[in-house]
BALOBA-1460 file (C-alpha; in Angstrom, 3 decimals):
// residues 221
<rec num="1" residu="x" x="17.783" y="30.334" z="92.414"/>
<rec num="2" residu="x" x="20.021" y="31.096" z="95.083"/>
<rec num="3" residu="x" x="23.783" y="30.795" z="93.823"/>
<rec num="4" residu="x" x="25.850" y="27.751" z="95.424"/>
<rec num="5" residu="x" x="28.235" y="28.754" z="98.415"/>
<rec num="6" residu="x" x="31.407" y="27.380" z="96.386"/>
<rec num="7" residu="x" x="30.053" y="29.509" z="93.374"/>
<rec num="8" residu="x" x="29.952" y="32.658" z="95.883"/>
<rec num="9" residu="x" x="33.556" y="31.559" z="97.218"/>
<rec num="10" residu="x" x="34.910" y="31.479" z="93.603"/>
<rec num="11" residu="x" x="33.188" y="35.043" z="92.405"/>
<rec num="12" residu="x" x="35.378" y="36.570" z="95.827"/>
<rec num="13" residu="x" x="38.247" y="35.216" z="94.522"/>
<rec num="14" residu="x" x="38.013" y="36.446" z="91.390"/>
<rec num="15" residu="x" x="37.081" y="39.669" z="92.422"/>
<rec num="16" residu="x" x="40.657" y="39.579" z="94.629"/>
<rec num="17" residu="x" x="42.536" y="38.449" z="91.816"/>
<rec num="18" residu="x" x="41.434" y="41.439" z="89.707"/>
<rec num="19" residu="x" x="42.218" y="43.784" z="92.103"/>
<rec num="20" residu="x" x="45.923" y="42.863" z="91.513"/>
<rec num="21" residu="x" x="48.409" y="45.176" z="89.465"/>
<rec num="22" residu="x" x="49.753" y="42.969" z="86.194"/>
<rec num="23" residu="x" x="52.655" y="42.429" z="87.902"/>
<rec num="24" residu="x" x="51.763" y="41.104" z="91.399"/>
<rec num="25" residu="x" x="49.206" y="38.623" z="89.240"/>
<rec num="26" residu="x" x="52.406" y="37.530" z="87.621"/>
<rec num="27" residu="x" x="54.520" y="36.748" z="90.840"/>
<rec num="28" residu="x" x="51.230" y="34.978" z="92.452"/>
<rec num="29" residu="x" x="50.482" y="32.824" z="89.359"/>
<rec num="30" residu="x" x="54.569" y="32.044" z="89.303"/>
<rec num="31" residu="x" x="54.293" y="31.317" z="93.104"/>
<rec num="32" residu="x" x="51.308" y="28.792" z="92.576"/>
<rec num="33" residu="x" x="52.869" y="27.127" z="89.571"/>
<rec num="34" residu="x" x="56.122" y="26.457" z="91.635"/>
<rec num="35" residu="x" x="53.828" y="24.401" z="94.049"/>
<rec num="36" residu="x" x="52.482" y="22.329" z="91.287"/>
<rec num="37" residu="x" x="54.430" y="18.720" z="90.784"/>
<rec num="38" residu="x" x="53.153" y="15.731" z="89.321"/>
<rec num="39" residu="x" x="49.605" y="17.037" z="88.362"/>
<rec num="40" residu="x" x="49.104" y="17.942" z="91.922"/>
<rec num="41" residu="x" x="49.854" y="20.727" z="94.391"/>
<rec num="42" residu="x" x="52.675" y="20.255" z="97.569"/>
<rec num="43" residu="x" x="52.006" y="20.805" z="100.967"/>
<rec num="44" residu="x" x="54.841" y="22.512" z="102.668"/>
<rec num="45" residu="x" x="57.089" y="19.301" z="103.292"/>
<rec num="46" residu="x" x="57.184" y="19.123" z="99.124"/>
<rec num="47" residu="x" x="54.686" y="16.181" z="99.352"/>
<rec num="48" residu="x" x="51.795" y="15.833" z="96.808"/>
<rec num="49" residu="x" x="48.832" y="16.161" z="98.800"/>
<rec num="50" residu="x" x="45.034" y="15.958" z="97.692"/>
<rec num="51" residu="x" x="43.800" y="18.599" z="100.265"/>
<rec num="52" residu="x" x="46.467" y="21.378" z="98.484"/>
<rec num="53" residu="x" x="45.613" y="20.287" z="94.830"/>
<rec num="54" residu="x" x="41.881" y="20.886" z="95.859"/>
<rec num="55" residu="x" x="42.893" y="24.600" z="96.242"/>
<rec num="56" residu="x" x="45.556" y="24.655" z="93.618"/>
<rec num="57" residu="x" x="42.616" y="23.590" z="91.057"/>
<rec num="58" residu="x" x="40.195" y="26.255" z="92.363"/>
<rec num="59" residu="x" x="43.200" y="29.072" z="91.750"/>
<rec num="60" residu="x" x="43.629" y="27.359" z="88.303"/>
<rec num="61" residu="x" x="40.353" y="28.214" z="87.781"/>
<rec num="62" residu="x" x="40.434" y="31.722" z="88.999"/>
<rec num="63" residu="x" x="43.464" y="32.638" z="86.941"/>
<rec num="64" residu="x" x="41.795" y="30.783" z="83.661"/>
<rec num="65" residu="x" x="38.486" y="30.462" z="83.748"/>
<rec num="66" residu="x" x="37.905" y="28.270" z="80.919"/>
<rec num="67" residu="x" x="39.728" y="25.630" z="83.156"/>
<rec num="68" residu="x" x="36.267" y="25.789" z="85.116"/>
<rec num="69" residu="x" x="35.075" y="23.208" z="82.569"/>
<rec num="70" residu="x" x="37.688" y="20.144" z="83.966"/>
<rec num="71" residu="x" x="37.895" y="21.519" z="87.506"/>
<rec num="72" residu="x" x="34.168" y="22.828" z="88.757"/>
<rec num="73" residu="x" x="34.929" y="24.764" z="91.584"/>
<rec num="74" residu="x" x="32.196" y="22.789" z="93.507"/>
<rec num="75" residu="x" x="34.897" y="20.119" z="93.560"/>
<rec num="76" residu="x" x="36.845" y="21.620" z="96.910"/>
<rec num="77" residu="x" x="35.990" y="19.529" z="99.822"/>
<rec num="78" residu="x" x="37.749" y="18.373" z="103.052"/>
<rec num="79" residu="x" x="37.249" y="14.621" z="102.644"/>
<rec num="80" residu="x" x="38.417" y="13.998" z="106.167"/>
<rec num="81" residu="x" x="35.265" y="15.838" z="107.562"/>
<rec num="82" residu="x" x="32.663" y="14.592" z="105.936"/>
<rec num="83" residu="x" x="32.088" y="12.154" z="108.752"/>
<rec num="84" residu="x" x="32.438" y="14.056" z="111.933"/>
<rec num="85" residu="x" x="29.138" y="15.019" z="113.904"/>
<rec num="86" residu="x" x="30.575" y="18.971" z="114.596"/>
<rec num="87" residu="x" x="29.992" y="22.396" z="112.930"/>
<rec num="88" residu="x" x="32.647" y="21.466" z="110.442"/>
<rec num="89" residu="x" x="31.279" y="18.063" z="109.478"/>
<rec num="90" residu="x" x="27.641" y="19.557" z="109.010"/>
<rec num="91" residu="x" x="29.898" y="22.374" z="107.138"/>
<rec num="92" residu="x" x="31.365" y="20.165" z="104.433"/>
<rec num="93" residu="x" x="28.191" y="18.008" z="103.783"/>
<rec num="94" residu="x" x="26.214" y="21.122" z="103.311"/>
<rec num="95" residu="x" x="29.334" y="22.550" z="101.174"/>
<rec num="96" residu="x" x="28.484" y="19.471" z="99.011"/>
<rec num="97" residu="x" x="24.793" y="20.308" z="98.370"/>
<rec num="98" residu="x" x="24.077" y="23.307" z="100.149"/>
<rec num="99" residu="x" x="21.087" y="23.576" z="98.007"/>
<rec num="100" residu="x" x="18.869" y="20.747" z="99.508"/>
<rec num="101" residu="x" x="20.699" y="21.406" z="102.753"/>
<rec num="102" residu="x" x="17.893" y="20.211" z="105.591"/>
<rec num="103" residu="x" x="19.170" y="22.781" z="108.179"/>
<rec num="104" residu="x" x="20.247" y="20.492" z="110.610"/>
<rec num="105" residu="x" x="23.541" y="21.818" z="111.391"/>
<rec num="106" residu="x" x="21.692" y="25.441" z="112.803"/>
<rec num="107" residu="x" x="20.977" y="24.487" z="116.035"/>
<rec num="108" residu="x" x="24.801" y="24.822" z="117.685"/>
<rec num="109" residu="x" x="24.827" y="27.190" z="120.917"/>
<rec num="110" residu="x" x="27.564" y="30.161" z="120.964"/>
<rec num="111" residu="x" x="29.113" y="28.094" z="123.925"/>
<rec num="112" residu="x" x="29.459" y="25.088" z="121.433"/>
<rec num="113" residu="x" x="31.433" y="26.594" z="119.031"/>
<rec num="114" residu="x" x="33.381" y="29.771" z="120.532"/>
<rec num="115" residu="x" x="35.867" y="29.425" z="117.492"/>
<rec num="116" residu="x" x="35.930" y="32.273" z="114.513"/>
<rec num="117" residu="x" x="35.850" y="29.781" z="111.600"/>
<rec num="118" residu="x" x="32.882" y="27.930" z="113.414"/>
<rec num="119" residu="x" x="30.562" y="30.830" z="114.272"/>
<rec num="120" residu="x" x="31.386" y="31.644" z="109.845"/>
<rec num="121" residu="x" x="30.024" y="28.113" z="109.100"/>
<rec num="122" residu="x" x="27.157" y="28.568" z="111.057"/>
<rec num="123" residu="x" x="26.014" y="31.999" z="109.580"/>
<rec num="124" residu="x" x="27.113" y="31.057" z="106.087"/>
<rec num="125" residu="x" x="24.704" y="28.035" z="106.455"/>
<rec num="126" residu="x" x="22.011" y="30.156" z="107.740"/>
<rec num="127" residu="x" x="22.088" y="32.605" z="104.638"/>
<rec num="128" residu="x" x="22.089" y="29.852" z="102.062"/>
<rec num="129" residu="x" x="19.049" y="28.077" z="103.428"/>
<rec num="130" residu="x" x="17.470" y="31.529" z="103.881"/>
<rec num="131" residu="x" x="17.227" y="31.884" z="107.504"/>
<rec num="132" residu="x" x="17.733" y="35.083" z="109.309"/>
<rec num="133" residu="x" x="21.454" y="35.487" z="110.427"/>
<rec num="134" residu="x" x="22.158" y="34.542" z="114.418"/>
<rec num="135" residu="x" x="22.678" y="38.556" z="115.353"/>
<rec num="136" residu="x" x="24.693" y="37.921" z="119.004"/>
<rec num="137" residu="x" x="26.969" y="35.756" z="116.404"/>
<rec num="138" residu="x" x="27.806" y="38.745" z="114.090"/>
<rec num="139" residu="x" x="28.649" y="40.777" z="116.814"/>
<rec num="140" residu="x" x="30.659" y="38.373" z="118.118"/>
<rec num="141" residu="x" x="32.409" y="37.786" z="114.737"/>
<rec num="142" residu="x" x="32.733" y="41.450" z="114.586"/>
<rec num="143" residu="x" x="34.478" y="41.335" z="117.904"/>
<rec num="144" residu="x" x="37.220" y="39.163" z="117.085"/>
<rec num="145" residu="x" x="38.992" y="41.968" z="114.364"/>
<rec num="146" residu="x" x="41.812" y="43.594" z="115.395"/>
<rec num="147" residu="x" x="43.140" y="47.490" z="114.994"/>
<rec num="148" residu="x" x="45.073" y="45.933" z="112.169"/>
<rec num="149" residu="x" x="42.259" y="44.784" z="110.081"/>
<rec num="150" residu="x" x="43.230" y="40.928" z="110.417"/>
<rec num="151" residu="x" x="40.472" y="38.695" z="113.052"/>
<rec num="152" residu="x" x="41.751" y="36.302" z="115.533"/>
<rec num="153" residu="x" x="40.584" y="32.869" z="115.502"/>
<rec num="154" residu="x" x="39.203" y="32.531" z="118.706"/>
<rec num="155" residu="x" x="38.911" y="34.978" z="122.060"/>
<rec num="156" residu="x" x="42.695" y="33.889" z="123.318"/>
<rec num="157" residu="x" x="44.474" y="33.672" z="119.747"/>
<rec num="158" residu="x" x="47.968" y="35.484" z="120.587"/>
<rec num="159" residu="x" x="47.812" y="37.039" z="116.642"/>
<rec num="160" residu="x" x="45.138" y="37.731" z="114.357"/>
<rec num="161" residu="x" x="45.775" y="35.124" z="110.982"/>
<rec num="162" residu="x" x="45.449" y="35.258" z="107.048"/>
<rec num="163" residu="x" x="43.255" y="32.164" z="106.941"/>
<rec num="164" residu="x" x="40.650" y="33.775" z="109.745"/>
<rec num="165" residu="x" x="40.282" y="36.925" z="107.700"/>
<rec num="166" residu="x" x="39.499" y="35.645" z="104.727"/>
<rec num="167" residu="x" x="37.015" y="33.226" z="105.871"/>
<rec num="168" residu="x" x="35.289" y="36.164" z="108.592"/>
<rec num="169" residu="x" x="35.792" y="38.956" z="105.656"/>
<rec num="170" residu="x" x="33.646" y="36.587" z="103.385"/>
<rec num="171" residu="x" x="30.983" y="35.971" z="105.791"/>
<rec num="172" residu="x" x="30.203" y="38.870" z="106.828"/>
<rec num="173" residu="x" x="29.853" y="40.392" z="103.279"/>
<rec num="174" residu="x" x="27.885" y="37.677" z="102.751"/>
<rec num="175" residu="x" x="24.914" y="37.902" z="105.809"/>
<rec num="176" residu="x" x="25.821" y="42.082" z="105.142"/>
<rec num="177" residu="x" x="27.252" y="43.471" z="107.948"/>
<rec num="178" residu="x" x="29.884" y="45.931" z="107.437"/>
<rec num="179" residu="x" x="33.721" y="45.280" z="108.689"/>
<rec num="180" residu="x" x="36.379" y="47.411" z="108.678"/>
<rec num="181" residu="x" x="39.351" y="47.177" z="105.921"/>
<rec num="182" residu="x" x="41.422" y="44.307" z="106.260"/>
<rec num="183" residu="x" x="43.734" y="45.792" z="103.049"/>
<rec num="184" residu="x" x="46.842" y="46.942" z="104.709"/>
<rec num="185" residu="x" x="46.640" y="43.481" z="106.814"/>
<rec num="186" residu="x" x="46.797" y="41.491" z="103.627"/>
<rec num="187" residu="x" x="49.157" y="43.555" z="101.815"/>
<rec num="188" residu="x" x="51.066" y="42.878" z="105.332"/>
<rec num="189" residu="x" x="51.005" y="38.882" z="104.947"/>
<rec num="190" residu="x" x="51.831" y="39.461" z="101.014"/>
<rec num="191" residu="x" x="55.363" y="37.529" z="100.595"/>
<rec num="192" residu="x" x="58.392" y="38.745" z="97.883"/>
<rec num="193" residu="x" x="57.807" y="35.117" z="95.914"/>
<rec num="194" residu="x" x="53.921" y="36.023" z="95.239"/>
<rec num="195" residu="x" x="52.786" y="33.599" z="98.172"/>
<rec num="196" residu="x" x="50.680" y="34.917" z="101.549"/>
<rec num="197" residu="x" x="51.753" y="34.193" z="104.819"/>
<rec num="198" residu="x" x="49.081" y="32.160" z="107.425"/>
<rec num="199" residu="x" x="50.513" y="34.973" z="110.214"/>
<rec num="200" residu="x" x="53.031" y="37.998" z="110.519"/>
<rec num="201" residu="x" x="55.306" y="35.639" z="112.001"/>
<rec num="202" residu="x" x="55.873" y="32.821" z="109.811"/>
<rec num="203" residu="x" x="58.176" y="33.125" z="106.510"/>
<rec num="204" residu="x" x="56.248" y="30.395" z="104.712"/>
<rec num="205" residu="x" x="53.796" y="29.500" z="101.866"/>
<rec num="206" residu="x" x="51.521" y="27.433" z="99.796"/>
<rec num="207" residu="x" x="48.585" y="27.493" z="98.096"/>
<rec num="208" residu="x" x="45.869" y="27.112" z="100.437"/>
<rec num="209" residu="x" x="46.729" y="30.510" z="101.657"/>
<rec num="210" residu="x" x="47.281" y="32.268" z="98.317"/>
<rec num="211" residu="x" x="43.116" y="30.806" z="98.108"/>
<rec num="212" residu="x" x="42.668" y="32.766" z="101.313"/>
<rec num="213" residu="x" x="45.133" y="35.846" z="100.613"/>
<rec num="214" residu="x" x="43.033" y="36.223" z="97.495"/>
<rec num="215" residu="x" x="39.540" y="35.909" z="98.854"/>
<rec num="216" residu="x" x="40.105" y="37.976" z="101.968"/>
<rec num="217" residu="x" x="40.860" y="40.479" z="99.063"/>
<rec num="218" residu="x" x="38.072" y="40.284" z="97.192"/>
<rec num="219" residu="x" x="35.621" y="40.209" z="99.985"/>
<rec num="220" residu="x" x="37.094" y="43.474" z="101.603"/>
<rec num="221" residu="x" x="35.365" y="46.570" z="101.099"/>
């Protein structure tokens, strides 16, 4: 039986976790905890928000795995685009029960979607329901990584960012086509408090991006 996508998602963070020295696990699990407040996880204003505790859960679970048993990892969703008729809405549906997916959501055009996280959705969707990958969308996903390892988000994004990586890292190790090392870009975005940086230029943190900084780790190679 083909593994859930979530279930995939959590093994690459895992695998990213582990490949942390003792002590940077220790500055990334402080990091997270500092986030926490109330039972739930702060967006960067300070505010409980559900969309953060989603992915402070899901690190939870990669950091303790018993804590799988209160907080499946088949629990992150983006409630807000569950109803929308685009790539992302058919995304999170199929997230939901990608394994009786119908394969409705395959039929977008390159000229519909022309954004890096999209095209990921797309192929993602077509390797869980078994279909051959889209090959002029791998190459173009291929396209879009920089010298630096990092991949833009789209063909005019100034800077390539932490949360495009991960997501393009994981999807192409998941349809198998080979990328180059996106290690030193990570390592790059890596912050002194244990968070990750979305971009080289911003000085911030939270936990959706220690989810990403982790699984563009653990899909690289």
């Amino acid at each position: 039986m083909r593994l859930p996508l979530l279930v995939k998602v959590y093994m690459r963070l895992s695998r990213g976790w582990g490949r942390l020295s003792p002590e940077a696990q220790m500055l990334v699990r402080q990091f997270v905890e500092s986030q926490k407040k109330d039972g739930g996880y702060v967006n960067a204003g300070g505010k409980v928000e559900k969309y953060y505790t989603q992915f402070g859960q899901v690190l939870e679970a990669v950091f303790s795995p018993m804590r799988l048993v209160s907080h499946p990892v088949r629990k992150l969703t983006v409630d807000e685009a569950l109803g929308k008729d685009t790539v992302y809405g058919h995304f999170f549906r199929f997230i939901l029960d990608d394994l009786h997916f119908k394969g409705q959501a395959m039929d977008f055009e390159m000229q519909d979607v022309m954004t890096t996280n999209a095209v990921c959705c797309i192929l993602a969707m077509q390797h869980q329901t078994g279909r051959q990958a889209d090959g002029d969308m791998v190459r173009w996903l291929l396209d879009r990584q920089d010298e630096s390892g990092g991949f833009y988000s789209s063909e005019v994004a100034p800077v390539p960012d932490l949360l495009t990586t991960a997501v393009a890292l994981f999807t192409l190790r998941l349809v198998g086509a080979k990328a180059k090392s996106a290690r030193d870009f990570v390592d790059a975005h890596w912050m002194d408090d244990g968070g990750f940086a979305p971009t080289i230029f911003d000085e911030y943190s939270d936990v959706e991006y220690v989810f990403y900084g982790l699984l563009a780790l653990g899909s690289d190679g």
